[in-house]
C-alpha positions in Angstrom: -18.3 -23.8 -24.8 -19.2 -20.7 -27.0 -20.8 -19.3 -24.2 -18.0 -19.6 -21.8 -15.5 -18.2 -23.9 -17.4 -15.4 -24.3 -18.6 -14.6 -20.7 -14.5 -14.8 -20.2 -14.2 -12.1 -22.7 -16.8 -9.8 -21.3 -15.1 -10.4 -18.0 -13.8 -7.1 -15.9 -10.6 -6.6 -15.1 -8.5 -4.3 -13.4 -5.5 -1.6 -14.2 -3.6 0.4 -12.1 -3.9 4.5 -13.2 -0.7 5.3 -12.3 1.6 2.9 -14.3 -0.7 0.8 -16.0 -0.3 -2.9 -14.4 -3.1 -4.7 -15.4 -4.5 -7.7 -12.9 -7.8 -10.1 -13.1 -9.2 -8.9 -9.5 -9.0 -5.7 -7.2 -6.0 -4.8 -5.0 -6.0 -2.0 -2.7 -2.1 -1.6 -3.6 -0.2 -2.1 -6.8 2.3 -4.5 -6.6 4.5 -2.7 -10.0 4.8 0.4 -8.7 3.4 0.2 -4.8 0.4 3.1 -5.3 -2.5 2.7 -3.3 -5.8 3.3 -4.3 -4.8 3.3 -8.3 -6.0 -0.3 -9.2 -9.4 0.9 -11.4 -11.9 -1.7 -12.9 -12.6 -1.0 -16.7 -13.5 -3.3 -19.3 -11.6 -6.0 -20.9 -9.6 -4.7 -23.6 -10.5 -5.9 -27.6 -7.4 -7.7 -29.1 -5.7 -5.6 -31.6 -3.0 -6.2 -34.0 -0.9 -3.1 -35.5 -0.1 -3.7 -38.8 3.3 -1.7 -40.1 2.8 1.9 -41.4 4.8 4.6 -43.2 7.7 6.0 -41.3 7.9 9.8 -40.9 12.1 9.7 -41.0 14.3 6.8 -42.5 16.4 5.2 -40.2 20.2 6.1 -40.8 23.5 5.1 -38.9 23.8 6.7 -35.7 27.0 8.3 -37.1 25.4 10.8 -39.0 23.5 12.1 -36.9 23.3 16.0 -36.6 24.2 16.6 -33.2 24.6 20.3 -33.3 20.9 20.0 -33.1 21.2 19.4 -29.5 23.6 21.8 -28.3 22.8 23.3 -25.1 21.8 27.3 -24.6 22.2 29.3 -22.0 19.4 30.1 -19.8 21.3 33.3 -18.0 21.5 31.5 -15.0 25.3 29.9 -14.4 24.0 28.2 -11.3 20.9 26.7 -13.0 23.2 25.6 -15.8 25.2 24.2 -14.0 22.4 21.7 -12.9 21.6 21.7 -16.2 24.3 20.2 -17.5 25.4 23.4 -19.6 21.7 24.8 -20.5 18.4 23.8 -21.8 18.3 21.6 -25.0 16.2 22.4 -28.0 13.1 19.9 -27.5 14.1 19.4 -23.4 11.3 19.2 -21.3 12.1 20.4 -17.6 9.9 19.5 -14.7 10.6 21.6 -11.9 9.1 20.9 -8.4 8.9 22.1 -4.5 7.7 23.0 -1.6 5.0 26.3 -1.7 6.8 29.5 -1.2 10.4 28.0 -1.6 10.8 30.3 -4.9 10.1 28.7 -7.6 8.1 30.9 -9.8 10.9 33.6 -9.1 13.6 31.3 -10.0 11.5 30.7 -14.0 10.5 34.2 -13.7 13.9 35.4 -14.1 14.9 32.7 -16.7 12.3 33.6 -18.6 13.7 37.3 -18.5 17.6 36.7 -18.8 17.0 33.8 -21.9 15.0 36.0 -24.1 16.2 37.8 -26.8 15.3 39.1 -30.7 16.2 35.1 -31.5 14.5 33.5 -28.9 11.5 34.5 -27.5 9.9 33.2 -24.3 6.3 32.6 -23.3 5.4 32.2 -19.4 1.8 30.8 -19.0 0.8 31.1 -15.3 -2.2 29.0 -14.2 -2.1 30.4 -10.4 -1.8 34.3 -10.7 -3.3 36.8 -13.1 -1.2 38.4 -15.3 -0.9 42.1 -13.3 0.3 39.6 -10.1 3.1 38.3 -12.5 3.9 41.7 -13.7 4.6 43.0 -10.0 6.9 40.3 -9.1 8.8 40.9 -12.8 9.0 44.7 -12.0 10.3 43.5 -8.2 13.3 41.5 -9.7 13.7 43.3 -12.6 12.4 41.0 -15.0 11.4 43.2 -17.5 12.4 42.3 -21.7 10.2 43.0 -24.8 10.9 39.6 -25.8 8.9 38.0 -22.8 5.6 37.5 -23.2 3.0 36.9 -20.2 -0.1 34.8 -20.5 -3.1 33.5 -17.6 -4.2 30.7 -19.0 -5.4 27.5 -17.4 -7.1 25.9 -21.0 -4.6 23.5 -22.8 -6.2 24.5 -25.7 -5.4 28.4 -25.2 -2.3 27.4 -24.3 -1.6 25.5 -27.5 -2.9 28.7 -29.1 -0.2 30.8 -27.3 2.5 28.5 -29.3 1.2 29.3 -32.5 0.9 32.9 -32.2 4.3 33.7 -30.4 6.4 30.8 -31.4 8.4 30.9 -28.6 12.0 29.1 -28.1 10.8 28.7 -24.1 7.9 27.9 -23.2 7.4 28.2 -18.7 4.5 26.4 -17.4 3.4 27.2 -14.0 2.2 24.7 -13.1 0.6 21.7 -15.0 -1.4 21.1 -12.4 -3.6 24.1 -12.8 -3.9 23.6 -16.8 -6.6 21.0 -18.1 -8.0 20.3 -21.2 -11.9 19.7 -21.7 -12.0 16.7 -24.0 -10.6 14.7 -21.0 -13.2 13.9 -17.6 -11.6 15.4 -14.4 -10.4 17.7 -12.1 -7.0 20.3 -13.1 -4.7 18.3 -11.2 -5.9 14.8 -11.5 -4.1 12.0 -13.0 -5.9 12.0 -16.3 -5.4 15.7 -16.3 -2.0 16.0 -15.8 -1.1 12.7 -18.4 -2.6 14.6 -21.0 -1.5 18.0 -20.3 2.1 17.0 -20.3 1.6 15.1 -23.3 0.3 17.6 -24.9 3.3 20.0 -24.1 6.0 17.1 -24.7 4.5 16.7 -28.1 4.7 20.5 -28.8 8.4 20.6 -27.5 9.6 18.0 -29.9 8.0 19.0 -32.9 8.8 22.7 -32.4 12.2 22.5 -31.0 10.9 24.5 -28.2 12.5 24.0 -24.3 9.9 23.7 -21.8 10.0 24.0 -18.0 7.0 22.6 -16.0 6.4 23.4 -13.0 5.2 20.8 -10.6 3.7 20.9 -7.1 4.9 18.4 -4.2 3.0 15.8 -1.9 3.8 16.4 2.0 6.2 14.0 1.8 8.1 15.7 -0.8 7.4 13.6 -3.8 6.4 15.1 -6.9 2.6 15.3 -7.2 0.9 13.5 -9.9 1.3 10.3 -11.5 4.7 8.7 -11.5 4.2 8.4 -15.0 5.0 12.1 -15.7 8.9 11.8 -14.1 9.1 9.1 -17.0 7.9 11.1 -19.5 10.2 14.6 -19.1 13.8 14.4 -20.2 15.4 16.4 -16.7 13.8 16.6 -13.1 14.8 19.0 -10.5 14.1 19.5 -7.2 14.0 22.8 -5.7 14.9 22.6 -1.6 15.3 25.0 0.8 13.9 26.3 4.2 11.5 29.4 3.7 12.6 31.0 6.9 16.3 31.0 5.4 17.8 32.5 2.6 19.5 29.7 1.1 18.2 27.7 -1.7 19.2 24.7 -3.6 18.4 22.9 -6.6 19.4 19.2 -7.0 19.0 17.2 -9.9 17.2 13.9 -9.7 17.3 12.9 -13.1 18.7 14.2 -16.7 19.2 12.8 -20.0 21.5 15.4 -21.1 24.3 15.4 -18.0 24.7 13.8 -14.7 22.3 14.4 -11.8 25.1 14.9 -9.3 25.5 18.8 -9.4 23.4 21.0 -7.1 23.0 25.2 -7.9 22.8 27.1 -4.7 21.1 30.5 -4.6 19.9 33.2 -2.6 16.8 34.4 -1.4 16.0 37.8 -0.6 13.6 40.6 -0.9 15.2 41.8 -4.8 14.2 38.2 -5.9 16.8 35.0 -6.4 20.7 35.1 -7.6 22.8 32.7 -7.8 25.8 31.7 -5.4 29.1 30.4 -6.9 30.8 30.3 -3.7 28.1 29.8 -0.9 30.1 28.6 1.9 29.8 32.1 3.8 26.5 31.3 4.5 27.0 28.3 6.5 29.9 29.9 8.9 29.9 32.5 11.9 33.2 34.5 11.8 34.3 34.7 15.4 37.9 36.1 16.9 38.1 33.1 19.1 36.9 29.8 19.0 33.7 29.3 21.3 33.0 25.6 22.8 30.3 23.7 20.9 31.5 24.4 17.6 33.0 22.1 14.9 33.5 22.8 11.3 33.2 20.0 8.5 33.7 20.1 4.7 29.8 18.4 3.1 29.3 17.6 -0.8 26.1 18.6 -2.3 26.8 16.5 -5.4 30.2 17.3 -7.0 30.3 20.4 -4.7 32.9 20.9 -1.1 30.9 23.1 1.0 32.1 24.4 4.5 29.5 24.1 7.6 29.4 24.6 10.8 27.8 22.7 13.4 27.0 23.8 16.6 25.9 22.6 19.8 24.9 23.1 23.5 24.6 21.4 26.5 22.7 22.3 29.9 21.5 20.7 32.8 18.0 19.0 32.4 15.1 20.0 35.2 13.3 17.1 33.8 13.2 13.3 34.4 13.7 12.9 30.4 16.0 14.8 29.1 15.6 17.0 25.7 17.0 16.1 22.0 16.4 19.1 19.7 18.7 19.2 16.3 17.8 21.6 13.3 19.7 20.7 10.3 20.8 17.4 11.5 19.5 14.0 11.4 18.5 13.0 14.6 19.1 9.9 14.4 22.7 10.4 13.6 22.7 12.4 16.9 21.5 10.4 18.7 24.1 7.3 17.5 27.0 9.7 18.0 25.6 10.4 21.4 25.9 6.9 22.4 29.1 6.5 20.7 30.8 9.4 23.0 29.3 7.9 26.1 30.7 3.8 24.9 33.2 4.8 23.5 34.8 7.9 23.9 34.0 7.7 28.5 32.0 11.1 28.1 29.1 9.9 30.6 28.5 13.6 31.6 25.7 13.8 28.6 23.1 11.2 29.3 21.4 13.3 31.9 21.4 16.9 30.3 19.6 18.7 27.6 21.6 18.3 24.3 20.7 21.1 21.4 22.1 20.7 18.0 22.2 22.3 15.2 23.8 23.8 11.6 24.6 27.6 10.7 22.6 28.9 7.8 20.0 26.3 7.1 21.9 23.6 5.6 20.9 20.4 6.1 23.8 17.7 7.2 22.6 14.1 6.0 25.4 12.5 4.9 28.0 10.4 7.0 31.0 12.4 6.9 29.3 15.0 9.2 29.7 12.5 12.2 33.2 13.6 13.1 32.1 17.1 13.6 29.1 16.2 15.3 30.8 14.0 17.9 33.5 16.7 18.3 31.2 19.7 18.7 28.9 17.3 21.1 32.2 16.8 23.1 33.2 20.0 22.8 30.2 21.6 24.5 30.0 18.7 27.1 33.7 19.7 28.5 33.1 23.5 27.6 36.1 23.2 26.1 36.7 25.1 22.6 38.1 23.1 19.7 41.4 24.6 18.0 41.0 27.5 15.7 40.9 26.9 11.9 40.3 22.8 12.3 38.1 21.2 10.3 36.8 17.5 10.9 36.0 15.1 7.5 35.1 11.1 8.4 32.3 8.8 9.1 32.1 7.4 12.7 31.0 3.8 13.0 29.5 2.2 16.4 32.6 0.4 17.0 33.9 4.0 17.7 36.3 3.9 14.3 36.3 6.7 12.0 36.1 5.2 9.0 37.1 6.8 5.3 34.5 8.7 3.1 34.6 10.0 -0.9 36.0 13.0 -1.7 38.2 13.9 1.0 40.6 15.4 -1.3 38.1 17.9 -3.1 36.9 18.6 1.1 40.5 19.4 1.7 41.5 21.5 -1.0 37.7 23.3 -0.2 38.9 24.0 3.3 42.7 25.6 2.4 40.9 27.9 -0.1 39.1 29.3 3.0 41.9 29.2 5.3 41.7 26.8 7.2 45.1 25.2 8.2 44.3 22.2 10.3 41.8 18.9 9.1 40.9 15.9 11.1 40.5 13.1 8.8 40.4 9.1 8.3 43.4 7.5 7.4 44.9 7.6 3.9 43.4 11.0 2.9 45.7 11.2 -0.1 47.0 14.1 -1.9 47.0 17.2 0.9 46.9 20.9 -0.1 50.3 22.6 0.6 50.5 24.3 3.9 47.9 22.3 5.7 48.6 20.0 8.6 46.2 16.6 8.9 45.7 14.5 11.8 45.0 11.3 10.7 42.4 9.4 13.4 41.8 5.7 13.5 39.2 5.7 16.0 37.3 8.6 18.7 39.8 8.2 21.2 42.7 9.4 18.8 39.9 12.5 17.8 38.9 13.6 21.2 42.6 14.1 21.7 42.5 17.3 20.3 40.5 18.8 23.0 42.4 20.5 25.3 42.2 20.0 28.8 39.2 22.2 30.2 40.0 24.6 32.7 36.4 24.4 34.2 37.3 20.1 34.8 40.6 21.3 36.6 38.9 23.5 39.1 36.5 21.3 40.0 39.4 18.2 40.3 41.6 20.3 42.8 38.2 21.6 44.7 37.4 18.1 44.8 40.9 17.5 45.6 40.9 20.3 48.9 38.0 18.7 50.3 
């Protein structure tokens, strides 16, 4: 019996790397956190018991507290505080990740610039340029302050080292996956790695006071690279989005113990480096004298914030048996539903057999439902080639059924859409409170909608030609 309990001792068993879920045999998946390839054999662990030590700090009632402790500064950047939730906290650690190229380290580069001062210095630690390569892209944005200091480093030990010589307020990592220490097995960038390297910084941050931002590389799916332990772990994740062959960029929150995580910052990409836009709606319109069929404007929130777009679109005649579906910016998915939706519902048959493009003005990227109104509208509008009245904008969620069914914020989308002039809206029923000088259609369904198409000239001719024959 002795021998038995201790062969089941010795016995394997398994644990997953990435959020340590611990199983008898090998699975291929984990079922806690649904990794594949992370379930690792290692050895039966020894029971332990923890017996109660000294505490560093007593415990005292929440109510007192030092708060001020925590108060928010500044990084320079209105549009990064803003996703911030008013600044970087002493102690916050900040992982910030994207796509290659998307402007990242020019973002930190310039924080690092605008926060530091005779109070507060800043340390950047790059891991994937030398130090001269850093210094050309400071000089190209004019990121140039005695209180930053610039160090290539990719040992977590050197890095460590920095801290202590420079005792910085903000410390900018780019990125963790480039930075390893030697007393742990593996490549920079591995799991192990990356663990200990932002445990190692997280540590430092706490004890010192010090805000960090981490920057993090992305999977091709998008995801943040690494273990999923490591979201857990920092206090705020952001994500920084945008098309590299446009200008605009965007950076949404996903998670943040120090404000909500439904604010976005919008900025500006160009050859000077990155600023910040606190009205970025111009981007996402084309000023025209007259109104052009094809067109539609709608009012999209990127968290809390009403932004004007336009969506466009264009129909021709297919010289192929299958006709073409091309969208940029647009689901096309959603396309395709309010395709099938005009031809149901709204007895527009002319666009089954033709090539349909689609698309949004200045890279934004329409996902949510209250885009389908103006994609319907501008889909309809280039099948009749038939422009849509000037200054209308179109707010509301179409369903299959062909209603157009109510979506949140349509008050904040309104009072977005007087500021820049427009005059007429298209929106579900009981839109509430509506700006002062601005006329609303209220539509139940797509046939009330398609109303406000005019009759097209080209559909007369060809009635009283038909007509003559």
């Amino acid at each position: 019996m002795a021998a038995r309990t201790k062969s089941a001792k010795e016995r394997p068993s398994y644990r997953c790397t990435e959020c340590g879920w611990q199983t008898a045999k090998w699975l291929g998946r984990c079922p806690e956190c649904q990794a594949w390839g992370t379930v690792e054999e290692y050895g039966a662990p020894a029971v332990r018991t923890t017996t109660p030590g000294r505490v560093t700090t007593s415990a005292v009632p929440i109510g007192q507290v030092d708060g001020r402790q925590a108060t928010a500064r500044s990084t320079g950047v209105p549009e990064l505080d803003r996703v911030l939730g008013g600044g970087l906290v002493p102690g916050a650690v900040v992982l910030v990740a994207g796509e290659p190229g998307v402007g990242k380290s020019t973002l930190l580069l310039d924080v690092a610039a605008k926060s530091a001062s005779d109070e507060h210095r800043t340390l950047y630690v790059t891991g994937e340029e030398s130090a001269s390569q850093v210094r050309l892209r400071a000089d190209r944005i004019h990121a140039i302050d005695d209180h930053l200091y610039l160090a290539a480093e990719t040992d977590l030990a050197a890095v460590l080292g920095h801290l202590d010589a420079v005792k910085p307020s903000l410390l900018i990592l780019d990125s963790v996956q480039t930075v390893a220490s030697p007393e742990i097995d593996g490549a920079p960038g591995g799991m192990a790695q990356v663990r200990e390297v932002a445990g190692a910084l997280i540590r430092a941050s706490k004890e010192r006071g010090m805000s960090t931002l981490l920057v993090g590389h992305v999977t091709k799916d998008g995801a943040i690279a690494g273990p999923r332990l490591l979201e857990h772990l920092v206090d705020v994740v952001l994500h920084f989005e945008g098309d590299r062959h446009a200008r605009l960029r965007l950076v949404r929150g996903v998670k943040n113990r120090y404000g909500t995580t439904d604010e976005v910052g919008c900025f500006e990409l160009h050859d000077e480096g990155i600023t910040g836009l606190a009205d970025p709606s111009g981007l996402f319109l084309t000023r025209r004298a007259e109104p052009v069929p094809g067109t539609c404007l709608t009012v999209t929130l990127e968290g809390r914030r009403p932004l004007v777009a336009e969506v466009q679109a264009l129909t021709v005649d297919s010289q192929i048996p299958s006709p073409r579906r091309t969208t940029s910016g647009l689901e096309t998915s959603r396309v395709s539903m309010m395709l099938a939706v005009l031809e149901q519902r709204g007895r527009i048959s002319a666009l089954g057999k033709r090539d349909i493009y689609s698309a949004t003005v200045g890279g934004v990227k329409l996902s949510e439902p209250a885009a389908d109104l103006a994609i319907a509208l501008a889909l309809a509008s280039a099948a009749s080639d038939t422009p849509l009245p000037k200054n209308l904008v179109a707010i509301g969620e179409v369903g299959l059924a062909g209603e157009v069914r109510r979506v949140t914020g349509v008050q904040r989308r309104l009072s977005e859409a007087h500021r820049l002039g427009f005059t007429h809206a298209l929106v579900p029923a009981d839109p509430g409170r509506v700006p002062d000088g601005m006329k609303v259609l209220e539509v139940a369904d797509m046939g009330d909608a398609l109303r406000v198409l005019p009759r097209s000239r080209r559909r007369e001719a060809t009635r009283e030609e038909e007509d003559r024959r």
